[in-house]
C-alpha positions as CSV (number, residue, x, y, z in Angstrom):
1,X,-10.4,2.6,74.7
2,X,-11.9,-0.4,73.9
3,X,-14.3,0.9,71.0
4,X,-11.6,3.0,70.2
5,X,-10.0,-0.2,68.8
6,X,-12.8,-1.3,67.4
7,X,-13.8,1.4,65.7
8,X,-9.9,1.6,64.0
9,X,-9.8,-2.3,63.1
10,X,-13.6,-1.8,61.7
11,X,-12.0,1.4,59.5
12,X,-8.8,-0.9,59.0
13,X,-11.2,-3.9,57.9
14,X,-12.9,-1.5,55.6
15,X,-9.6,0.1,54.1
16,X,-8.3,-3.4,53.4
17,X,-11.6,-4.4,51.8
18,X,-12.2,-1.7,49.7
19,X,-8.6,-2.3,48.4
20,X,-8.8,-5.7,47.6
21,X,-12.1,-4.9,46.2
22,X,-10.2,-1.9,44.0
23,X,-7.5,-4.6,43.0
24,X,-10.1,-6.9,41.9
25,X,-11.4,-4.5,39.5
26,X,-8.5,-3.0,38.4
27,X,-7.4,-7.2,37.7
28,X,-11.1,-7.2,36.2
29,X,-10.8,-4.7,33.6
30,X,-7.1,-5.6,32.8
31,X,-8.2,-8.9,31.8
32,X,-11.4,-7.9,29.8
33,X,-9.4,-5.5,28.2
34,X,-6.9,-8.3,27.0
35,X,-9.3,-10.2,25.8
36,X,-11.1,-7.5,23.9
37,X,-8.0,-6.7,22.2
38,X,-7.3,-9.9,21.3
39,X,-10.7,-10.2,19.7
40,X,-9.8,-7.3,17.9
41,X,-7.1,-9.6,15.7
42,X,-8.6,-12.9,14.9
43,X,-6.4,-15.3,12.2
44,X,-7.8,-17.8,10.1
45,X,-6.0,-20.4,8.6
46,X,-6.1,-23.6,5.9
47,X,-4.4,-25.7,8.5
48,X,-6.4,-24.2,11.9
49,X,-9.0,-25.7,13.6
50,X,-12.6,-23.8,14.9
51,X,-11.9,-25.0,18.2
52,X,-8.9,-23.3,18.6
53,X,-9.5,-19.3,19.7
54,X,-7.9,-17.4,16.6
55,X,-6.0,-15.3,18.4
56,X,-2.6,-16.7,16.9
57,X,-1.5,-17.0,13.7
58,X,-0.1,-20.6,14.3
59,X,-1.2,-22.9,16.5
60,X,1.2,-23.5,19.5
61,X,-0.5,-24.9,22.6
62,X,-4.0,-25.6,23.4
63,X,-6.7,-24.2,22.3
64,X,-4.0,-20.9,21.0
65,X,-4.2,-21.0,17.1
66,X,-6.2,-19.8,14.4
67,X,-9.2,-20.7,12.9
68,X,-10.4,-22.8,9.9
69,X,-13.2,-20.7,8.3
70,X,-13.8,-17.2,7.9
71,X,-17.6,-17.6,9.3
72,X,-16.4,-19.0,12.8
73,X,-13.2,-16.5,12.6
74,X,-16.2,-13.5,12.5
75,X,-18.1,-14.2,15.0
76,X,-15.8,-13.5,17.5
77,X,-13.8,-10.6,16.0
78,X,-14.5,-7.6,17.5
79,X,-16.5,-4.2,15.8
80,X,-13.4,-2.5,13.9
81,X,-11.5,-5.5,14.2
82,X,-8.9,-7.4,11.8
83,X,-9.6,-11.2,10.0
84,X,-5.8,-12.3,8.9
85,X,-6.1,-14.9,6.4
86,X,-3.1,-16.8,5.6
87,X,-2.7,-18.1,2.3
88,X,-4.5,-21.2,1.5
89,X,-7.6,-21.7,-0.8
90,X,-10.6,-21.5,1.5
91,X,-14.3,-23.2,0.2
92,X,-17.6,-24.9,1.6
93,X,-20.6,-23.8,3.7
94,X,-18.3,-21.8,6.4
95,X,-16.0,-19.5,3.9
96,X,-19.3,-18.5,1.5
97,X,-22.5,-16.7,2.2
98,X,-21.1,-15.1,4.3
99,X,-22.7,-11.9,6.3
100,X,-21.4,-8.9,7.3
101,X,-23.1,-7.4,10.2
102,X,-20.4,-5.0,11.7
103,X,-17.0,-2.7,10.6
104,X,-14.3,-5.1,9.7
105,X,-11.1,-5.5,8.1
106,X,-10.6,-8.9,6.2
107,X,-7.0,-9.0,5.1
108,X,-5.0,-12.2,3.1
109,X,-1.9,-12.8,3.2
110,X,-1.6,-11.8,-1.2
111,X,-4.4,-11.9,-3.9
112,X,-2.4,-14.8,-5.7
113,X,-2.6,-17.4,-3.0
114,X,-5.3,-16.3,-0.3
115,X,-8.5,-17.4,-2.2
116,X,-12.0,-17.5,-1.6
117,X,-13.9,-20.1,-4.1
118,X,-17.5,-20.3,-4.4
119,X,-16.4,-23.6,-6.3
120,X,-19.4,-22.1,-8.9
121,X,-21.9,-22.8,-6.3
122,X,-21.8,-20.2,-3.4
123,X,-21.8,-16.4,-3.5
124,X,-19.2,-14.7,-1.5
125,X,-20.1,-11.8,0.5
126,X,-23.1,-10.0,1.4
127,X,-22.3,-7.0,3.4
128,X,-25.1,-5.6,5.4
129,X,-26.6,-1.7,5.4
130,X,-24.5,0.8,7.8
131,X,-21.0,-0.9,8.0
132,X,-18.1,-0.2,6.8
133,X,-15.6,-3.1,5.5
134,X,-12.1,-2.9,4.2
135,X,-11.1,-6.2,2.1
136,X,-7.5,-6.4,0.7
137,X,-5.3,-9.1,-0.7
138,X,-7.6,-11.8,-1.5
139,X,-8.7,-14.0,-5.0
140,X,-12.4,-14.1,-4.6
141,X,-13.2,-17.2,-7.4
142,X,-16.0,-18.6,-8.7
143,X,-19.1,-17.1,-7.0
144,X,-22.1,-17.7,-8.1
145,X,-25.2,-15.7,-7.3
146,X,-27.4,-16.6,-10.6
147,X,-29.7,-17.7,-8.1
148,X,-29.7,-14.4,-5.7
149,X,-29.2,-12.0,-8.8
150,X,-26.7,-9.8,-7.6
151,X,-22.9,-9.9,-7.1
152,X,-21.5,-13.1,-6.8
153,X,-18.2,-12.4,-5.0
154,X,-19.7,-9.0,-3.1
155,X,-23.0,-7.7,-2.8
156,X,-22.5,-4.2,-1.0
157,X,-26.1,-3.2,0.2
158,X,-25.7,0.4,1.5
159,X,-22.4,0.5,3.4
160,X,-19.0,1.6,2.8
161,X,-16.9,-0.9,0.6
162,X,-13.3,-0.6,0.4
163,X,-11.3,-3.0,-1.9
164,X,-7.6,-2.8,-2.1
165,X,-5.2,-5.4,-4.2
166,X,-8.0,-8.1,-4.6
167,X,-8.5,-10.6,-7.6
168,X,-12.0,-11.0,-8.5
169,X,-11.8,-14.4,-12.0
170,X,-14.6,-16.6,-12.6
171,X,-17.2,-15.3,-10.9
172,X,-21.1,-15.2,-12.4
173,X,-24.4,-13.6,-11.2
174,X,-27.0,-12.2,-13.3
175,X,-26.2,-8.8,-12.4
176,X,-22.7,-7.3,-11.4
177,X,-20.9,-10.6,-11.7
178,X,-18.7,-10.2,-9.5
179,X,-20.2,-6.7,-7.6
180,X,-23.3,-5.5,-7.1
181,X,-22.4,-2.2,-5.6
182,X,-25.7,0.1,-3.8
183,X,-23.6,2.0,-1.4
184,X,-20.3,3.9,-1.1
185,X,-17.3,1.6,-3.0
186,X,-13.7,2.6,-3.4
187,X,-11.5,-0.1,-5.7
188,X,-7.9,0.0,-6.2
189,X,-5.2,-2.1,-7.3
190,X,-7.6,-5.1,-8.1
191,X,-7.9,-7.5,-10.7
192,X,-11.6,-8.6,-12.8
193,X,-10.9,-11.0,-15.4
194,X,-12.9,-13.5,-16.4
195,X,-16.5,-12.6,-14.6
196,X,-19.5,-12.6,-15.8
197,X,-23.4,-11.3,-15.8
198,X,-26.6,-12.8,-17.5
199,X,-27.8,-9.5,-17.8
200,X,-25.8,-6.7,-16.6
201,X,-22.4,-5.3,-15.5
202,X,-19.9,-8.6,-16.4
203,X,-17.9,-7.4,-13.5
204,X,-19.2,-4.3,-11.6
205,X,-22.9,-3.1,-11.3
206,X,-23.0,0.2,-9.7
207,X,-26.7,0.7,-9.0
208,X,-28.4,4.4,-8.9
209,X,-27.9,5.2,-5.3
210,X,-24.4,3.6,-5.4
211,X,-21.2,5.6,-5.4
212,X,-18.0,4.4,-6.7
213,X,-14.4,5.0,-7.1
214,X,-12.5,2.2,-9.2
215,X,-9.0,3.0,-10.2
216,X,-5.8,1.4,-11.3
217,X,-7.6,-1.4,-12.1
218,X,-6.9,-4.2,-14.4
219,X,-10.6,-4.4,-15.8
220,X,-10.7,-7.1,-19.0
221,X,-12.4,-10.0,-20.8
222,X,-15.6,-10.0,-18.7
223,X,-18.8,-10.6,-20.4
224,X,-22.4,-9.4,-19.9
225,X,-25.1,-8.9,-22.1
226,X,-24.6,-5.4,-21.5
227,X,-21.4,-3.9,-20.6
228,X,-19.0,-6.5,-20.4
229,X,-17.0,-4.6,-17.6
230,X,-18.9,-2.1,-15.5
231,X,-22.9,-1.1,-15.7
232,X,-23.2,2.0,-14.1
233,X,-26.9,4.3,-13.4
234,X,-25.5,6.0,-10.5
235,X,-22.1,8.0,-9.6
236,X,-18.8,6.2,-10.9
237,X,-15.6,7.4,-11.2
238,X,-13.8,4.6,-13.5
239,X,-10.7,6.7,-14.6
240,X,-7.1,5.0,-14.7
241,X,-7.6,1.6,-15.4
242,X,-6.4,-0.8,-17.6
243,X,-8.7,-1.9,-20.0
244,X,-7.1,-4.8,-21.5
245,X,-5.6,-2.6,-24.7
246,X,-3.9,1.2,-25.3
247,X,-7.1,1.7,-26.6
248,X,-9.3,2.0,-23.5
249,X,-13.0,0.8,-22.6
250,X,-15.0,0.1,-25.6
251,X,-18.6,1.0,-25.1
252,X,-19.8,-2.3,-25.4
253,X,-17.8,-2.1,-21.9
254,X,-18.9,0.6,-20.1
255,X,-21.8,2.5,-19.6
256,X,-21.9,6.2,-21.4
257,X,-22.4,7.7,-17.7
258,X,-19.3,6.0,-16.8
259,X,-17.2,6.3,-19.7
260,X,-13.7,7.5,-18.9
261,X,-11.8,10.0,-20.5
262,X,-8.6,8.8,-19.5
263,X,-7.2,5.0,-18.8
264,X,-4.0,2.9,-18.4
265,X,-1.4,2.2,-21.2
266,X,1.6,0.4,-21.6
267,X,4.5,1.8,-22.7
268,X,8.0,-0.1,-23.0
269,X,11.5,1.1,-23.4
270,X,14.9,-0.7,-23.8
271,X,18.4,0.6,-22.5
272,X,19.7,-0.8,-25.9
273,X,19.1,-0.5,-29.8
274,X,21.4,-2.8,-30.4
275,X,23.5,-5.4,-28.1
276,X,26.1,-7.3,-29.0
277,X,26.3,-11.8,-28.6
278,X,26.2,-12.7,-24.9
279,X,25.0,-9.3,-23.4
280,X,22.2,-8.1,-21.6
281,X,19.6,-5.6,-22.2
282,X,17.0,-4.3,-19.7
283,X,13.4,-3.5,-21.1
284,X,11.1,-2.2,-19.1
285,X,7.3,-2.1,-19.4
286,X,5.6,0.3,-17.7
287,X,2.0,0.5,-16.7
288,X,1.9,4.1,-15.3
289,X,1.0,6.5,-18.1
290,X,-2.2,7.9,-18.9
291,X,-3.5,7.4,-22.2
292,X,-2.7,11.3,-22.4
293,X,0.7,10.6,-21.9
294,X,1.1,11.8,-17.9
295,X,2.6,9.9,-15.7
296,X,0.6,9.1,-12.8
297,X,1.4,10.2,-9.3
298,X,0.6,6.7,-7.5
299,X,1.7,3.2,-7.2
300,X,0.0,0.7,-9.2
301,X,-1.1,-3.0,-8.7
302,X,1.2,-5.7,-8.4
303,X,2.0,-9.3,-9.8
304,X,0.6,-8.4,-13.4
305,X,2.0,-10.6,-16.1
306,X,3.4,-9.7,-18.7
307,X,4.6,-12.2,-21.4
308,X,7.8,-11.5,-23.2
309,X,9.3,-13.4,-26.5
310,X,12.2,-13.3,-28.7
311,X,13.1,-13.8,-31.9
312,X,16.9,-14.1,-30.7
313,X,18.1,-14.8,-27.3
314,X,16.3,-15.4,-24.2
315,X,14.1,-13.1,-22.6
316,X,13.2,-13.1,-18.4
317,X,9.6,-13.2,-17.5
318,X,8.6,-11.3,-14.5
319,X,5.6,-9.5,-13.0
320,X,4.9,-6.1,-12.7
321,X,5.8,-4.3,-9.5
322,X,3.8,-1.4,-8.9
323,X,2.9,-1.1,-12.1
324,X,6.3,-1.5,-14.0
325,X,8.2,-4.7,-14.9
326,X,11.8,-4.9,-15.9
327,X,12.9,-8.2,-17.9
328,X,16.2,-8.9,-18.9
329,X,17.2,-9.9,-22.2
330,X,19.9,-12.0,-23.0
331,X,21.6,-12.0,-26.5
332,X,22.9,-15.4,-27.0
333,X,25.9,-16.6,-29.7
334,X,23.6,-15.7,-32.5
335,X,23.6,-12.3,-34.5
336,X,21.4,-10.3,-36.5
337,X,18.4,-8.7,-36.9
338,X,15.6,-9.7,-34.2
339,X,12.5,-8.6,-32.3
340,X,11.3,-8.2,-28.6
341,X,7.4,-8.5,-28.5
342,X,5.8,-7.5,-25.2
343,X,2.3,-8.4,-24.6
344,X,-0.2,-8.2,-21.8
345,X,-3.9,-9.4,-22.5
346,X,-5.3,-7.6,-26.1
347,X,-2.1,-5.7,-26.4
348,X,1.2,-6.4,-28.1
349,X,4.3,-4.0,-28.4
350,X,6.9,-5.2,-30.8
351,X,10.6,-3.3,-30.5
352,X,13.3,-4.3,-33.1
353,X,17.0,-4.5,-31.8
354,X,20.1,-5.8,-33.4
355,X,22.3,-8.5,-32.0
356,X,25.9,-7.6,-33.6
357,X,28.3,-10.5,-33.8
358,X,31.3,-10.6,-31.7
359,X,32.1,-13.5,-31.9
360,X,35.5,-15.0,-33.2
361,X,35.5,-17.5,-36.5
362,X,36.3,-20.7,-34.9
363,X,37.6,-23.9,-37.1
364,X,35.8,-27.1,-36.5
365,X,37.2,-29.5,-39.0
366,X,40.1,-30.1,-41.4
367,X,41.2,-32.3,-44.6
368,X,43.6,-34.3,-43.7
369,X,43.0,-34.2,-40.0
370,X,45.4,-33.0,-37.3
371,X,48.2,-36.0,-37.3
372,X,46.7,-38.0,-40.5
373,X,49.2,-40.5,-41.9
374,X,49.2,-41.7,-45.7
375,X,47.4,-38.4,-46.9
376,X,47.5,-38.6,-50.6
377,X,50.5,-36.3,-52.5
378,X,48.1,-34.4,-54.6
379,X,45.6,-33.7,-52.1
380,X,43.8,-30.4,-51.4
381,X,44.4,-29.5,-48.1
382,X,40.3,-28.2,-46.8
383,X,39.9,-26.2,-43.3
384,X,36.4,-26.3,-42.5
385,X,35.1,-22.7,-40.0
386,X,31.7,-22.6,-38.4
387,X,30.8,-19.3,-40.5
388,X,31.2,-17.9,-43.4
389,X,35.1,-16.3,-43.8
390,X,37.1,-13.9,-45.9
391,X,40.6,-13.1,-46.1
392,X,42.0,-10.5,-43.3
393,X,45.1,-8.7,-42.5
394,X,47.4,-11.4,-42.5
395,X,45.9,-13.8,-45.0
396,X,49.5,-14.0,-46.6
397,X,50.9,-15.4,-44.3
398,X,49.4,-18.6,-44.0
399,X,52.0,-21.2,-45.0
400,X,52.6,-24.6,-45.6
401,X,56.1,-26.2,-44.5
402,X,58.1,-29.3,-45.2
403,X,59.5,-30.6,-41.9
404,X,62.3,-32.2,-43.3
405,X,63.7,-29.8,-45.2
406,X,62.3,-26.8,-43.0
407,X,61.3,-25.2,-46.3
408,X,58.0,-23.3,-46.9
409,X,56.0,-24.8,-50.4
410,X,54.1,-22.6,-53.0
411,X,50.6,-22.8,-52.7
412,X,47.5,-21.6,-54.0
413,X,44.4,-20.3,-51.5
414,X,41.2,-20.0,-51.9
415,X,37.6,-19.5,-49.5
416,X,34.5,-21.0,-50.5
417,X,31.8,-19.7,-48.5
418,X,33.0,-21.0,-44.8
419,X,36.1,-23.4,-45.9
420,X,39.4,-22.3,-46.4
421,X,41.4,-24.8,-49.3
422,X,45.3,-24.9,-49.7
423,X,46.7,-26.3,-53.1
424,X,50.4,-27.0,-52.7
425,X,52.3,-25.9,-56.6
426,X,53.9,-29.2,-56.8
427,X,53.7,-32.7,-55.7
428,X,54.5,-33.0,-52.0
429,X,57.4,-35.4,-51.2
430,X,56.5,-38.7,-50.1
431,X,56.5,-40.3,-46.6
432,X,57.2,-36.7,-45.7
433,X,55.8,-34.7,-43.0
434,X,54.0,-31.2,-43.7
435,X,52.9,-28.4,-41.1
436,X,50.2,-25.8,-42.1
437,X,50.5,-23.2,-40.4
438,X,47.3,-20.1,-40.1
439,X,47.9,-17.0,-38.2
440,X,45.8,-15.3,-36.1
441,X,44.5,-12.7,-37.8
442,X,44.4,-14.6,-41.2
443,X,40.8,-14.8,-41.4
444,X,37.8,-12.8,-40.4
445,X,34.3,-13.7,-40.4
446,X,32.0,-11.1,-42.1
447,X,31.3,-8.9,-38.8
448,X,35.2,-8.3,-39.3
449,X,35.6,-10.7,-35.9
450,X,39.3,-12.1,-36.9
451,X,40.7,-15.7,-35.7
452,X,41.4,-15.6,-32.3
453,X,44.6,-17.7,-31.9
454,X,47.1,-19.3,-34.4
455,X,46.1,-23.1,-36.0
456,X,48.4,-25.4,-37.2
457,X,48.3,-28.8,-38.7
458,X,50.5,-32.1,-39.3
459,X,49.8,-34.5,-41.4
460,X,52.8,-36.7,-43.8
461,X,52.1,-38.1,-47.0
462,X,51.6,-41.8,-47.9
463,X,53.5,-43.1,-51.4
């Protein structure tokens, strides 16, 4: 009996072992697998510290917040993992030169206020052979790689590249100033203004083992000594871009391998030919259609803009959203004949409209004034508008009227340009009070806009 009951505590002692044991692993592997995917989401931010852990977006308590450079943030982000930059302009020996050794994903918080500078001193990123790294939403500024040669804001050696919704301005190496592409690279809804390359490619060198997709692109005023835009000895596909113009790469711009047969234009349209005073109009510029006239399938870059001016009026000035920007133009108190012009880097689109008046005649002065006392007997009575005038439906009507007597004078009427005059026949009666009386619909202006509401006047005579 005896070792009976050792035996079963001995198997109960083992039981209870091996579960504890089995809990401690299970408790094991839960926790490293919350921390490895917490690694897989690391945030970087202006306002973080590199003591904190990155894995929050804010800092809270502790060490919980994110980072203040990219180079700390990528050291502990996991293989396929996610850098969240928040907006915030990001410079110095930790957020340049930087290498990329494994798959990520860099992602800002939007192109126009996450930025990576080089401050004209540092290149950017060098991504390493056999990775593959997606970079979106980000300004990548003033790299400089004059020193290194190639690609001053990305040098891709041999791995997939994907750039989505990026701004690449300012940036100079001596070739591809702002990439040097010699692997697979897909660009899209990006921005290269501005970049430049001693030698060549001003923004983009695709070299011959390099592959490349760049499309709906806003591609202008880059400088190299050749190809301003994109040097290409490999396999590019550069179709659908803006160039800078409806007129499309210029081969000063482009390699002949590369050359596109079709590219970006912009087209605008208003709802309105004409619009009368204090109305709205929408115009609407779009950056969808092919030179060819198609409208393209896809959504286009954002936050493009466009710069509109009148000749009458005021005109709204928004960016483009995905590709197409709606402004709203409001007509104003002036009339006539004006024009809308429209322009977005080398291109301007003028459209004529018409502003028709609608607007009443209004009377801004009058001699004698309203209540004038001692007004001379052989006076002309003047009634000043603030436009020109003519006669309209009821122009004999207008009257002039003793008050004492309650009877109407003779007069003589006459319009000089935008003043009305009254002559009375005969000498008014002194020390007498006299009422002029216009009617609504007595004068029009010469958009046939009558006087909106009666006038009258008082005034008496003197000796």
């Amino acid at each position: 009996m005896k070792n009976k009951y050792v035996t079963k505590n001995w198997l109960n002692s083992i039981c209870f072992v091996s579960v504890l044991v089995g809990l401690m692993i299970i408790f094991s592997c839960g926790v490293g697998n919350v921390s490895a995917t917490a690694t897989n989401t690391v945030y970087v931010s202006a306002s973080g510290n590199d003591t904190y852990n990155g894995l929050s977006a804010v800092h809270t308590t502790g060490i919980d917040g994110p980072k203040a450079s990219i180079k700390n943030a990528i050291k502990i982000v996991g293989k396929n993992g996610t850098l969240n930059i928040a907006k915030g302009k990001y410079t110095g020996v930790n957020n340049t030169n930087i290498v990329i050794n494994k798959n990520l994903n860099i992602k800002g918080q939007n192109e126009a206020n996450t930025v990576i500078n080089g401050t004209g001193n540092s290149w950017i990123f060098y991504i390493n052979k056999g990775v593959t790294l997606n970079i979106c939403d980000l300004a990548l500024t003033n790299g400089n790689a004059t020193k290194t040669g190639y690609g001053a804001a990305i040098y891709n050696n041999g791995s997939i590249l994907v750039v989505k919704n990026c701004r690449f301005i300012g940036n100079s190496a001596k070739w591809g100033g702002a990439i040097y592409n010699d692997g697979n690279m897909t660009v899209t809804g990006s921005t290269f203004i501005g970049n430049t390359a001693k030698y060549f490619g001003g923004a983009i060198y695709n070299v011959g083992t390099g592959k490349a997709k760049i499309n709906f692109n806003r591609i202008t005023r880059n400088t190299a000594a050749t190809n301003n835009d994109i040097y290409n000895c490999g396999k590019v596909d550069a179709t659908l871009n803006w160039w800078g113009s409806n007129y499309g790469p210029l081969q000063t711009d482009i390699s002949t391998s590369g050359m596109p047969n079709s590219w970006l234009v912009l087209k605008v349209k208003s709802n309105h030919v004409s619009i009368t005073n204090n109305a709205q109009s929408t115009l609407t510029a779009d950056l969808r259609y092919s030179n060819i006239g198609s409208l393209t399938s896809r959504n286009l870059f954002s936050g493009i803009p466009l710069k509109f001016t009148t000749t009458l009026g005021t005109v709204s000035q928004p960016f483009t959203v995905n590709g197409v920007t709606k402004s709203t133009l409001t007509s104003g108190n002036i009339s006539g004949k004006a024009k809308i012009t429209i322009k977005l880097d080398d291109q301007s689109i003028i459209m004529p409209f018409i502003v028709k008046d609608t607007i009443n005649p209004k009377i801004v002065s009058s001699t004698p004034s309203n209540g004038k006392i001692n007004v001379n007997r052989t006076s002309i009575i003047s009634i000043k508008f603030n436009e020109n005038i003519r006669s309209s439906l009821l122009y004999n009507k207008i009257k002039v009227k003793n008050i004492a007597t309650g009877k109407y004078v003779t007069i003589n009427k006459s319009i000089n340009g935008n003043t009305l005059s009254i002559k009375t026949s005969t000498l008014k009666s002194k020390y007498t009070w006299y009422k002029v009386i216009i009617p609504k619909d007595a004068i029009k202006d010469f958009n046939s806009n009558d006087l909106k509401i009666d006038f009258t006047l008082k005034f008496k005579t003197g000796t």
